[in-house]
KEBAMI-87438 format. One record per residue (C-alpha): residue number from 0; residue in one letter; chain; x, y, z. Coordinates in nm, 3 decimals. Layout:
% KEBAMI-87438
R:k:r:c:u:v:w
R:NUM:a:A:X:Y:Z;
...
END
This chain:
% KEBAMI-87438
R:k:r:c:u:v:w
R:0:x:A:9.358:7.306:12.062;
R:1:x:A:8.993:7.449:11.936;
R:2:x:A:9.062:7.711:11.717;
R:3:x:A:8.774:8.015:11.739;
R:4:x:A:8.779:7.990:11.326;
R:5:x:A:8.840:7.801:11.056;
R:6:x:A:9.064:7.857:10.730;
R:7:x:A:8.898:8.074:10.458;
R:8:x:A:8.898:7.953:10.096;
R:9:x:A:8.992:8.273:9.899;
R:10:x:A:8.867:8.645:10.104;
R:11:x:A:8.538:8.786:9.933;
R:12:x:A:8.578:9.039:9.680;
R:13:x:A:8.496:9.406:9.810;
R:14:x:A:8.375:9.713:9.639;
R:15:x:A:8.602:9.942:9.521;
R:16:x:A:8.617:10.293:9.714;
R:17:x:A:8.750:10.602:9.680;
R:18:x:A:9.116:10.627:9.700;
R:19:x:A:9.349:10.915:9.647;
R:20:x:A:9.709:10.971:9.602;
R:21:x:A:9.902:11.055:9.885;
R:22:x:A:9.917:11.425:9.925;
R:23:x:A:10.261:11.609:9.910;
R:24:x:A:10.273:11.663:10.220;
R:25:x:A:10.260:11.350:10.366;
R:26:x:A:10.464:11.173:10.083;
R:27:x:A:10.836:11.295:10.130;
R:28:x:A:11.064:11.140:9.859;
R:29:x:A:11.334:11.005:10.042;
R:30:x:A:11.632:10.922:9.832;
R:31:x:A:11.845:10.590:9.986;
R:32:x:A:12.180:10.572:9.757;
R:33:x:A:12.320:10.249:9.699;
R:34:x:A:12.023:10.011:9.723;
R:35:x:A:11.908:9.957:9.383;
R:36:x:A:11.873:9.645:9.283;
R:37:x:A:12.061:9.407:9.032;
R:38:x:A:12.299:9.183:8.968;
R:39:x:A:12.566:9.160:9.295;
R:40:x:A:12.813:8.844:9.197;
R:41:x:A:12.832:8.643:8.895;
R:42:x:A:12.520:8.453:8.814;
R:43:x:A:12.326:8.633:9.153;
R:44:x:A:12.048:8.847:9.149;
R:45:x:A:12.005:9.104:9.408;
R:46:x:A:11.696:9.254:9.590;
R:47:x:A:11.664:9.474:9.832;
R:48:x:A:11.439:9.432:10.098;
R:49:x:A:11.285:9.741:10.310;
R:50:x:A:11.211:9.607:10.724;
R:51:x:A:11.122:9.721:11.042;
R:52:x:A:11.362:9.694:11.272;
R:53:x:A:11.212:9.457:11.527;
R:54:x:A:11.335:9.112:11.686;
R:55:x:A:11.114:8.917:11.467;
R:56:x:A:11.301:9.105:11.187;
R:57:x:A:11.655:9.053:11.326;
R:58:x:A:11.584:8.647:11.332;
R:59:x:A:11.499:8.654:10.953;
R:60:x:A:11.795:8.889:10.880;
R:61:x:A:12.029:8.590:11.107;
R:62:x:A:11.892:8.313:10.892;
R:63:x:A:12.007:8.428:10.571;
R:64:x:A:12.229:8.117:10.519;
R:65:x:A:11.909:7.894:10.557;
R:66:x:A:11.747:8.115:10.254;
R:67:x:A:12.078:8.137:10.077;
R:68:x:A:12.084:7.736:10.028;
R:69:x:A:11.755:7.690:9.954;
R:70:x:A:11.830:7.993:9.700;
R:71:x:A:12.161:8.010:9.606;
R:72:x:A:12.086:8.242:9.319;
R:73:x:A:11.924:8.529:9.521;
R:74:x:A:12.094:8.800:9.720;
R:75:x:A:11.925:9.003:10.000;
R:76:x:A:12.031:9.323:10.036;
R:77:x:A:11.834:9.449:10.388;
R:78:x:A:11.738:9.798:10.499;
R:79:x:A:11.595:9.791:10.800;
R:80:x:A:11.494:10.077:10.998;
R:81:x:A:11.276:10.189:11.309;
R:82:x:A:10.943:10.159:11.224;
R:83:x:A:10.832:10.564:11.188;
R:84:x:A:11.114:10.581:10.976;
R:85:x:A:11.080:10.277:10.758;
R:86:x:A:10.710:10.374:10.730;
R:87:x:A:10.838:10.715:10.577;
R:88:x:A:11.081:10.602:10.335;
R:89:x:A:10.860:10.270:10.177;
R:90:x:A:10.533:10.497:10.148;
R:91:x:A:10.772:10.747:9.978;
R:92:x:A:10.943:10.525:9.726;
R:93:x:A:10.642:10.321:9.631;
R:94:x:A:10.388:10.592:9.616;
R:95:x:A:10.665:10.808:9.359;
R:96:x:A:10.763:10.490:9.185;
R:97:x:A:11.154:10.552:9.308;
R:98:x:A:11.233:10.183:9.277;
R:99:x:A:11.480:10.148:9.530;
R:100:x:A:11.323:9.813:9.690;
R:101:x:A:11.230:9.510:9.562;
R:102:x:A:11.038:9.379:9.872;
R:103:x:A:10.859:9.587:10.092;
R:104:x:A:10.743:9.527:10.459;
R:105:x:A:10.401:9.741:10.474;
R:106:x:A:10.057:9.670:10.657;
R:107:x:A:9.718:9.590:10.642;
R:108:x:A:9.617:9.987:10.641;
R:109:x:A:9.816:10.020:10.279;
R:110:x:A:9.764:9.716:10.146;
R:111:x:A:9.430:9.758:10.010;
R:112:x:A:9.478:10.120:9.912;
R:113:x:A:9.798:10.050:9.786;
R:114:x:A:9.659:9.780:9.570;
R:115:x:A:9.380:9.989:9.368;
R:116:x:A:9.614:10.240:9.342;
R:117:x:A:9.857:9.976:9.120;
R:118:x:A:10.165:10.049:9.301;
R:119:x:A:10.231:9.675:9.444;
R:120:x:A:10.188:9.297:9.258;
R:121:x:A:9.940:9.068:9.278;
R:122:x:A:10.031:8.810:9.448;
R:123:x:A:9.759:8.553:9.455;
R:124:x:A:9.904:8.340:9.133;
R:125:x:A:10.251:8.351:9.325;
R:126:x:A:10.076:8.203:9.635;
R:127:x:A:9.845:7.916:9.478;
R:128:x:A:10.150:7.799:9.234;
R:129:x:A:10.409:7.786:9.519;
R:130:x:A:10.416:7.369:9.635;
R:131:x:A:10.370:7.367:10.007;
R:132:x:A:10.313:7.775:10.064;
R:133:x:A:9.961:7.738:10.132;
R:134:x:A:9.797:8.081:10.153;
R:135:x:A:9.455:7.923:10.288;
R:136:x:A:9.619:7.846:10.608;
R:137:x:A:9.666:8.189:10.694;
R:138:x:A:9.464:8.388:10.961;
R:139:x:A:9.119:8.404:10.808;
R:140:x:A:9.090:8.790:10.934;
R:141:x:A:9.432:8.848:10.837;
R:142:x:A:9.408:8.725:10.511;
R:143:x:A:9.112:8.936:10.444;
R:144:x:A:9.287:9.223:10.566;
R:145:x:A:9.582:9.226:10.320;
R:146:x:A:9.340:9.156:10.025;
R:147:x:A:9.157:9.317:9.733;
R:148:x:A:8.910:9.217:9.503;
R:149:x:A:8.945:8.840:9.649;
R:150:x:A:9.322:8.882:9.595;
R:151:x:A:9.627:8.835:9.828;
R:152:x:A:9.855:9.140:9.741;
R:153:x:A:10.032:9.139:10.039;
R:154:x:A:10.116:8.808:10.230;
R:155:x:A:10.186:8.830:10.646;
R:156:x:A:10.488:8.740:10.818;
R:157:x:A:10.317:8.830:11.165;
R:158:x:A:9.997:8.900:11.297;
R:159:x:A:9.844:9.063:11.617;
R:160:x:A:9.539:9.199:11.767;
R:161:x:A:9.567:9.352:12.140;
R:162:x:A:9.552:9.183:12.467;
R:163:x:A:9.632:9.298:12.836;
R:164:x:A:9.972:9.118:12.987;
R:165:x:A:9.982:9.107:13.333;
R:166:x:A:10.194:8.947:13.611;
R:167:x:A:9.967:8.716:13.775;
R:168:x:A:10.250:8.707:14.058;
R:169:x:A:10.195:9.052:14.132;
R:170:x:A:9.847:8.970:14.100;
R:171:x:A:9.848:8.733:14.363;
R:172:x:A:10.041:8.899:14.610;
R:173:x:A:9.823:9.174:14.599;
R:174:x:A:9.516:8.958:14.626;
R:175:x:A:9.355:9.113:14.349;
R:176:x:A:9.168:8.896:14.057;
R:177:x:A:9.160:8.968:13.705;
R:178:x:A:8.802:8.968:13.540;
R:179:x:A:8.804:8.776:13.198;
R:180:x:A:8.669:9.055:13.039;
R:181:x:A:8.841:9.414:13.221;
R:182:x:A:8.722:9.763:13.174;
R:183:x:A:8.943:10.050:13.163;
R:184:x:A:8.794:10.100:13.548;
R:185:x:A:8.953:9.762:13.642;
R:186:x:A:9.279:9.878:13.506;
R:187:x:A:9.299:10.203:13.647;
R:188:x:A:9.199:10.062:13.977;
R:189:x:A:9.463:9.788:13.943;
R:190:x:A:9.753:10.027:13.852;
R:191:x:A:9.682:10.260:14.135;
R:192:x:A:9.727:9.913:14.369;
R:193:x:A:10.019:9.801:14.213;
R:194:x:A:10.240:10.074:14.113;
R:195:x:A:10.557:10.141:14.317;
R:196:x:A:10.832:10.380:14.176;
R:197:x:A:11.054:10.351:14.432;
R:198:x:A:11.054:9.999:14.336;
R:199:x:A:11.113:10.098:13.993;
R:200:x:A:10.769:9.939:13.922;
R:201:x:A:10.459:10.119:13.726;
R:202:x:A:10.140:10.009:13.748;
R:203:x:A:10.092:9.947:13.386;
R:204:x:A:10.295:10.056:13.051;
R:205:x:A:10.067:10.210:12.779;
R:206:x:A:10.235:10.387:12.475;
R:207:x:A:10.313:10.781:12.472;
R:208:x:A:10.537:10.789:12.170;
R:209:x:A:10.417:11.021:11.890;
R:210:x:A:10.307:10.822:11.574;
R:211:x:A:10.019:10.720:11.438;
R:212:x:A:10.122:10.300:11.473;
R:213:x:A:10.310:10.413:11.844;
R:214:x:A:10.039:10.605:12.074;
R:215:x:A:9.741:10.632:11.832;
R:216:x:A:9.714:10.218:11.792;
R:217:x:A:9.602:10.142:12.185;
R:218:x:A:9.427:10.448:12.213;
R:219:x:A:9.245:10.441:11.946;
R:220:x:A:9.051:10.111:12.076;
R:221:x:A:9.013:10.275:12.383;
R:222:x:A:8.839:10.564:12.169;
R:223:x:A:8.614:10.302:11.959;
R:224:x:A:8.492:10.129:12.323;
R:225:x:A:8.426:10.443:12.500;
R:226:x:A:8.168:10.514:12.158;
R:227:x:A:8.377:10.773:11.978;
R:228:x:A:8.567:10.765:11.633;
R:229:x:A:8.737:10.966:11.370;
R:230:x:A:8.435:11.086:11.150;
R:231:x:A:8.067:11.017:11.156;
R:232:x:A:7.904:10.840:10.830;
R:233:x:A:7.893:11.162:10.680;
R:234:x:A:8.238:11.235:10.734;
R:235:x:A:8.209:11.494:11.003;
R:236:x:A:8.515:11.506:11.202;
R:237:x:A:8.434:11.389:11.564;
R:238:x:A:8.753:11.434:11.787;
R:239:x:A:8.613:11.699:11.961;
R:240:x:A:8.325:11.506:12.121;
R:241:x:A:8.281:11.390:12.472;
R:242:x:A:8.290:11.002:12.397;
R:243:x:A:8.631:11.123:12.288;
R:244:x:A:8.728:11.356:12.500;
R:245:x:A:8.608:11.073:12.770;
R:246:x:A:8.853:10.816:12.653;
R:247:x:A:9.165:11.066:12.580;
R:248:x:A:9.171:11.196:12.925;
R:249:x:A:9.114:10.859:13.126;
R:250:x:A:9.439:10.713:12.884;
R:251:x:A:9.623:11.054:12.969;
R:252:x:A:9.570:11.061:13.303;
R:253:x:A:9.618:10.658:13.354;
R:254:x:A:9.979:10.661:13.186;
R:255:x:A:10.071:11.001:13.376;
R:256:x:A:9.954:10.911:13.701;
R:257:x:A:10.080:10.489:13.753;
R:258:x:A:10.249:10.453:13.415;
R:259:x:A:10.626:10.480:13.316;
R:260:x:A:10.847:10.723:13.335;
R:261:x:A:10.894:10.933:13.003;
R:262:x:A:10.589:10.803:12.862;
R:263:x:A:10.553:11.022:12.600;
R:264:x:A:10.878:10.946:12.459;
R:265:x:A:10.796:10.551:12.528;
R:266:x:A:10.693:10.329:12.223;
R:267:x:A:10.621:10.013:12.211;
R:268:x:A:11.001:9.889:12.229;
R:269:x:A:11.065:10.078:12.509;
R:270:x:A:10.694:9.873:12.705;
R:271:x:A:10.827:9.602:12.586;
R:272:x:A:11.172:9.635:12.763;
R:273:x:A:11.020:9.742:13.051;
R:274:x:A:10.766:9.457:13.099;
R:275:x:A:10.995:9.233:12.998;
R:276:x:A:11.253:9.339:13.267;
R:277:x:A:10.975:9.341:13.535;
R:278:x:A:10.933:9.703:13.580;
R:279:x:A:10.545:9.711:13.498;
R:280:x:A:10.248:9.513:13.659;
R:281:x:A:10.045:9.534:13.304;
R:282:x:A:10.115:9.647:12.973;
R:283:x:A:9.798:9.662:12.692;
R:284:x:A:9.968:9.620:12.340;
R:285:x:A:9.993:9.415:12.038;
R:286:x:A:9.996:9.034:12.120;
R:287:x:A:10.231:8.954:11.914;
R:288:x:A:10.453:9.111:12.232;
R:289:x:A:10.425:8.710:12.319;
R:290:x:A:10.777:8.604:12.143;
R:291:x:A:10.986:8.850:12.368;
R:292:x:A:10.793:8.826:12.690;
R:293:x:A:10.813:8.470:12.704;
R:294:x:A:11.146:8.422:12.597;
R:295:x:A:11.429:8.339:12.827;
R:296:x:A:11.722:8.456:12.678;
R:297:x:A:11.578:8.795:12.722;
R:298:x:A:11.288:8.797:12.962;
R:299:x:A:11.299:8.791:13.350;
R:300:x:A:10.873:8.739:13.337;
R:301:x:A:10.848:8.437:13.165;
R:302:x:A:10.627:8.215:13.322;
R:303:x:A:10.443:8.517:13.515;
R:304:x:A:10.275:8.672:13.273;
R:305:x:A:9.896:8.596:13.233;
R:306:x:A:9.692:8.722:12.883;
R:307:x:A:9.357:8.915:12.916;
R:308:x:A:9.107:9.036:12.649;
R:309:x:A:9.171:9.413:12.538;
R:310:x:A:8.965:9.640:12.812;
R:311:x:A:8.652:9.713:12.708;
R:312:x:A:8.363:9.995:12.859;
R:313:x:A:8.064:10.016:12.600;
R:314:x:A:8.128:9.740:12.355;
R:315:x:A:8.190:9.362:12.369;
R:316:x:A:8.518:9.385:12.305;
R:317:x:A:8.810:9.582:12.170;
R:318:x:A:9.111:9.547:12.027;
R:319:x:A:9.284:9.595:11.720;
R:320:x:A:9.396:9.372:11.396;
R:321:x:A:9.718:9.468:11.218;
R:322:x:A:9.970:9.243:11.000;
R:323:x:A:10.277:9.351:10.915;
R:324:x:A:10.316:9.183:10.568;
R:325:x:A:10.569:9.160:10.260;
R:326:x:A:10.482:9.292:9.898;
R:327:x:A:10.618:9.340:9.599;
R:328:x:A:10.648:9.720:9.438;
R:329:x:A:10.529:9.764:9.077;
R:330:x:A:10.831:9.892:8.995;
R:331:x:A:11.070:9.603:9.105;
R:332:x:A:11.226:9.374:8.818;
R:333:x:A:11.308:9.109:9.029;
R:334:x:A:10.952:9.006:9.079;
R:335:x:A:11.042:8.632:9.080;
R:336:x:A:11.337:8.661:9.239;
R:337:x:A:11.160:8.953:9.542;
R:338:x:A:10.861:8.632:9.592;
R:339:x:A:11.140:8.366:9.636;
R:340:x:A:11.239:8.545:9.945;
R:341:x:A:10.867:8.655:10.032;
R:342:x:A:10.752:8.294:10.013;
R:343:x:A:11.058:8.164:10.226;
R:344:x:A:11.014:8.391:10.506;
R:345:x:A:10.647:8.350:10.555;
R:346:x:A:10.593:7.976:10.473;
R:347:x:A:10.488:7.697:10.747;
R:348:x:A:10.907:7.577:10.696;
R:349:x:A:10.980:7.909:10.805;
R:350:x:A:10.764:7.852:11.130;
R:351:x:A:11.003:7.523:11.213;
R:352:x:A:11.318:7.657:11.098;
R:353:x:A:11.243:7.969:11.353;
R:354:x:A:11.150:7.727:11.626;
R:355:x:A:11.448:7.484:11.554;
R:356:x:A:11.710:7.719:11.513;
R:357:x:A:11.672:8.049:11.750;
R:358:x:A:11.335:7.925:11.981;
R:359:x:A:11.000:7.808:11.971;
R:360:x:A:10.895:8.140:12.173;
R:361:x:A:11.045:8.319:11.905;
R:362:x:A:10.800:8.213:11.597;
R:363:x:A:10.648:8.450:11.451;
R:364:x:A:10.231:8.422:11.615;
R:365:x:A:9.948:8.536:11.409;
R:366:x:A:9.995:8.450:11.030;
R:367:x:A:9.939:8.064:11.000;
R:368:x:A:9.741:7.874:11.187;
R:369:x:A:9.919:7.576:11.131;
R:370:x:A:10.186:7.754:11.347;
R:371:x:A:9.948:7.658:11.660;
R:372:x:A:9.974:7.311:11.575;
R:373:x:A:10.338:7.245:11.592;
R:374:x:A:10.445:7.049:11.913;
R:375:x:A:10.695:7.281:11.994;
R:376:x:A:10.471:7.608:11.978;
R:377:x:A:10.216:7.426:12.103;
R:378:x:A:10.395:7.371:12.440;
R:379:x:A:10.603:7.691:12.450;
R:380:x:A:10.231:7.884:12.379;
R:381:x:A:9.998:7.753:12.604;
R:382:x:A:9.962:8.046:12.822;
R:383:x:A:9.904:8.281:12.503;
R:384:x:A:9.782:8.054:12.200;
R:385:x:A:9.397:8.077:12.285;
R:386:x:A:9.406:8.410:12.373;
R:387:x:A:9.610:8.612:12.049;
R:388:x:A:9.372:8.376:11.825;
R:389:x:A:9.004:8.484:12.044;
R:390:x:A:9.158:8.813:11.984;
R:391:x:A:9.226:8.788:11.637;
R:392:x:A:8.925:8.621:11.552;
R:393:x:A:8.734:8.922:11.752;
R:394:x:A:8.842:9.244:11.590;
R:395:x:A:8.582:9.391:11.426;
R:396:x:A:8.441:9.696:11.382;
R:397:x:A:8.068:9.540:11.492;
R:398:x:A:8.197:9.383:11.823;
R:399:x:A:8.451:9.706:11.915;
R:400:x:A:8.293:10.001:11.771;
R:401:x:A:7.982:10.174:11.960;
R:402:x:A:7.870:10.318:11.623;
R:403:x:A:7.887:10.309:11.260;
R:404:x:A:8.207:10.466:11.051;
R:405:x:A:8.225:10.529:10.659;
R:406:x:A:8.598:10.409:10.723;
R:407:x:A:8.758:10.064:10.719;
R:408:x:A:9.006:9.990:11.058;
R:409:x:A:9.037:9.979:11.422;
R:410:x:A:9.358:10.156:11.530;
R:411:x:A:9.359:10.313:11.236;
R:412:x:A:9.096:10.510:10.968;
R:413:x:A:9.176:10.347:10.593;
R:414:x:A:9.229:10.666:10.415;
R:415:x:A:9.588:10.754:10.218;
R:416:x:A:9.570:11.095:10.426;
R:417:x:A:9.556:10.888:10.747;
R:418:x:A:9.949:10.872:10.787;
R:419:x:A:9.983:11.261:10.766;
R:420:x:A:9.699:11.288:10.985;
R:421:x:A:9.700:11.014:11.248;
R:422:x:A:10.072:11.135:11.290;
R:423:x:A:9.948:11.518:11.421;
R:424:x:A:9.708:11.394:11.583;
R:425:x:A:9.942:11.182:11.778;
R:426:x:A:10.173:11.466:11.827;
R:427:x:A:9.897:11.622:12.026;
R:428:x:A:9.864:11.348:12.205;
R:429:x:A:10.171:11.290:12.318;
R:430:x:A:10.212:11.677:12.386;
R:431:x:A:9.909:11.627:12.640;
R:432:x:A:10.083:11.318:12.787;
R:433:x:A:10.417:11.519:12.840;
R:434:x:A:10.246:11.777:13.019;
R:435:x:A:10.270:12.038:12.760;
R:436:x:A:9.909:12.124:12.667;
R:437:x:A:9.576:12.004:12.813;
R:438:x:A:9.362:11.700:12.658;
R:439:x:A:9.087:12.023:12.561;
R:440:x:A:9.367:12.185:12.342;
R:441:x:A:9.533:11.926:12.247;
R:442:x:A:9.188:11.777:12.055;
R:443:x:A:9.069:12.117:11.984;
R:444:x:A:9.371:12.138:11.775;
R:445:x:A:9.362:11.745:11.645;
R:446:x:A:8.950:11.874:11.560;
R:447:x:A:9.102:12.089:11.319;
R:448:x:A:9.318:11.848:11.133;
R:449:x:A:9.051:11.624:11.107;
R:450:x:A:8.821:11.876:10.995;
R:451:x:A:9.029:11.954:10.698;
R:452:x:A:9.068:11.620:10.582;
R:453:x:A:8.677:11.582:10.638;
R:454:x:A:8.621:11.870:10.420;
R:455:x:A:8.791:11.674:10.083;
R:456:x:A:8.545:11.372:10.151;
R:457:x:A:8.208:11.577:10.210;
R:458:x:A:8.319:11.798:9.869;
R:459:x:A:8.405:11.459:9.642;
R:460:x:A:8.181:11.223:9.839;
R:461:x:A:8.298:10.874:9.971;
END
């Protein structure tokens, strides 16, 4: 296979910018009894290790023996939880210095902040030192991503951009032809064809689910491609304008008129289940969707699911880049033992071990590139390889963005008040996709919450 990059030697250093602490209101200390770390059974250290509840996850968590041989001396301790909630309860320990984890699964959108802000390790020594871990091989964007200063602090266990799936069965029975670059017109057009209710079928699945990582993360590239964004380059909040308001009501109105039912309860889990049982023609989303929709053992699509760039109406592309990565608090004194585990469940062996043991389909896409070039990846991912990496290697902010932001991120605006704020927004959202408000109140009153938070940068300047 071509790949549309090559490996980076170490990401470039970047500028330091301003950074606050989270404020109280978004940073809710959550107490967790009983997960401290220490020492469980003679000789053993314990961590504890905070996850997101996903099936990528749940394949770590059933390999335990595998790390347990290799480590003998090291006992994982998991708490995993939905992935609102685990988002919650990390950003509140960490940020407060509670302690309770040793290993934490965050993102690219904390990692850098989280870095200058001291509250995780670096772990660039940890990386080059480990025999066989290999941190150039990773995902040239993604390893950029979870960097600062030139300096791994986070390392991924998955990565994704956003592509459209869509059953090229359906596709062909309909006669209808996918473009190799869609607009948001092609997909409206193609979910009015295609949708059938009484056949339990909607014409495409698009999240409703309030949370800034559930509704805001596809909707927010439709936002960037129709020209709007968060704030203007001198911080001016600009949710209220009519790129915006263009791109809020054609996703609103798509996903209420041919998408699921309950869509503004519906998160990605619940698109997922729902493609993956055959009861949606499309579904725009992370590609990393790739292990469960092609997977047998769960899947009834497999094999008639074709991959399609991220729609697109006034930019190249679109699209989004997110990891979700392991790090190591500050505050954790098992460092050594907390990057045993980190280095196990994101090296290249990993990638095998996955693929031998539970499924190709089920290795984890997006981190390594080497991944790509096992045999049995290689053959399971031939419908999806090219397309996640193209993806991957195309989300930017100068091929998806119409214009200029003082803010790093696609799906999401790199600011510690982001969490507190994406998350109202998105309960606005959702509200509008529900039925309960229109899209004009609904970002009349999301204007507002940006506005405040555009106020603190204008006063202290960016």
């Amino acid at each position: 296979m071509k790949f549309p990059f090559k490996p980076a030697r170490r990401a470039s250093r970047r500028p330091r910018r301003r950074l606050g602490i989270l404020s109280a209101l978004s940073v809710l200390l959550l107490v967790l009894t009983g997960c401290g770390g220490g020492s469980s059974e003679a000789g053993k250290e314990e961590i504890v290790v905070a996850i997101v509840s996903n099936p990528q996850m749940q394949d770590a968590i059933s390999l335990q023996d595998e790390f347990s041989a290799k480590f003998p001396d090291v006992d994982v301790n998991f708490v995993s939880l939905p992935e609102n909630e685990a988002r919650a309860k990390i950003t509140a320990s960490v940020a407060t210095g509670g302690g309770e984890f040793d290993v934490v699964m965050i993102s690219n959108y904390e990692t850098p902040m989280w870095a200058a802000n001291g509250w995780i390790t670096n772990l660039q020594d940890y990386a080059e030192k480990t025999q066989g871990y290999n941190p150039d091989d990773f995902v040239p964007t993604i390893q950029e991503a979870l960097s600062y200063e030139g300096d791994l602090y986070s390392v991924p266990f998955y990565g994704e951009s956003s592509f459209l799936a869509y059953r090229s069965d359906l596709f062909e029975q309909a006669g209808l032809t996918m473009p190799e670059k869609p607009t948001w017109d092609d997909i409206r057009t193609f979910a009015k064809e295609l949708n059938d209710p009484a056949k339990g079928l909607s014409g495409v699945c698009l999240r409703g689910l309030a949370g800034w990582g559930e509704v805001m993360a596809p909707l927010d590239t439709m936002i960037n491609t129709y020209g709007g964004r968060w704030f203007d380059e001198d911080w001016n909040a600009t949710l209220d304008t009519p790129e915006v308001k263009a791109a809020v009501t054609d996703y609103v109105d798509l996903v209420r008129s041919y998408g699921q039912p309950g869509a503004a309860t519906s998160g990605y889990g619940d698109c997922l289940t729902r493609y993956a049982q055959g009861n949606a023609a499309m579904w725009y989303d992370a590609t990393a969707m790739v292990s469960s929709v092609e997977d047998p053992n769960s899947s009834l699509v497999v094999g008639k699911t074709k991959y399609a760039p991220a729609p697109v109406k006034d930019t190249e592309a679109a699209g989004w880049l997110y990891s979700w990565s392991l790090a190591i608090p500050e505050t954790s004194q098992h460092k050594d033992a907390a990057w045993d585990f980190i280095s196990w469940m994101t090296s290249p062996d990993y990638m095998k071990l996955v693929g031998e043991k539970v499924g190709w389909e089920r290795v984890p896409p997006g981190s390594r590139l080497s991944t790509y070039e096992l045999p049995g990846y290689a053959e399971v991912s031939e419908a999806y390889a090219e397309p996640t990496l193209n993806a991957m290697a195309g989300a930017s902010q100068k091929t998806s963005m119409v214009h200029p932001v003082p803010y790093t991120g696609l799906q999401f605006v790199g600011i510690p008040e982001f969490q507190d704020l994406g998350t109202r927004v998105a309960q606005q959202i959702s509200a509008a996709i529900a039925g309960q408000k229109s899209v004009d109140e609904a970002l009349e009153q999301a204007q507002r919450y940006a506005r405040t938070v555009a106020d603190s940068y204008q006063a202290g300047g960016s």
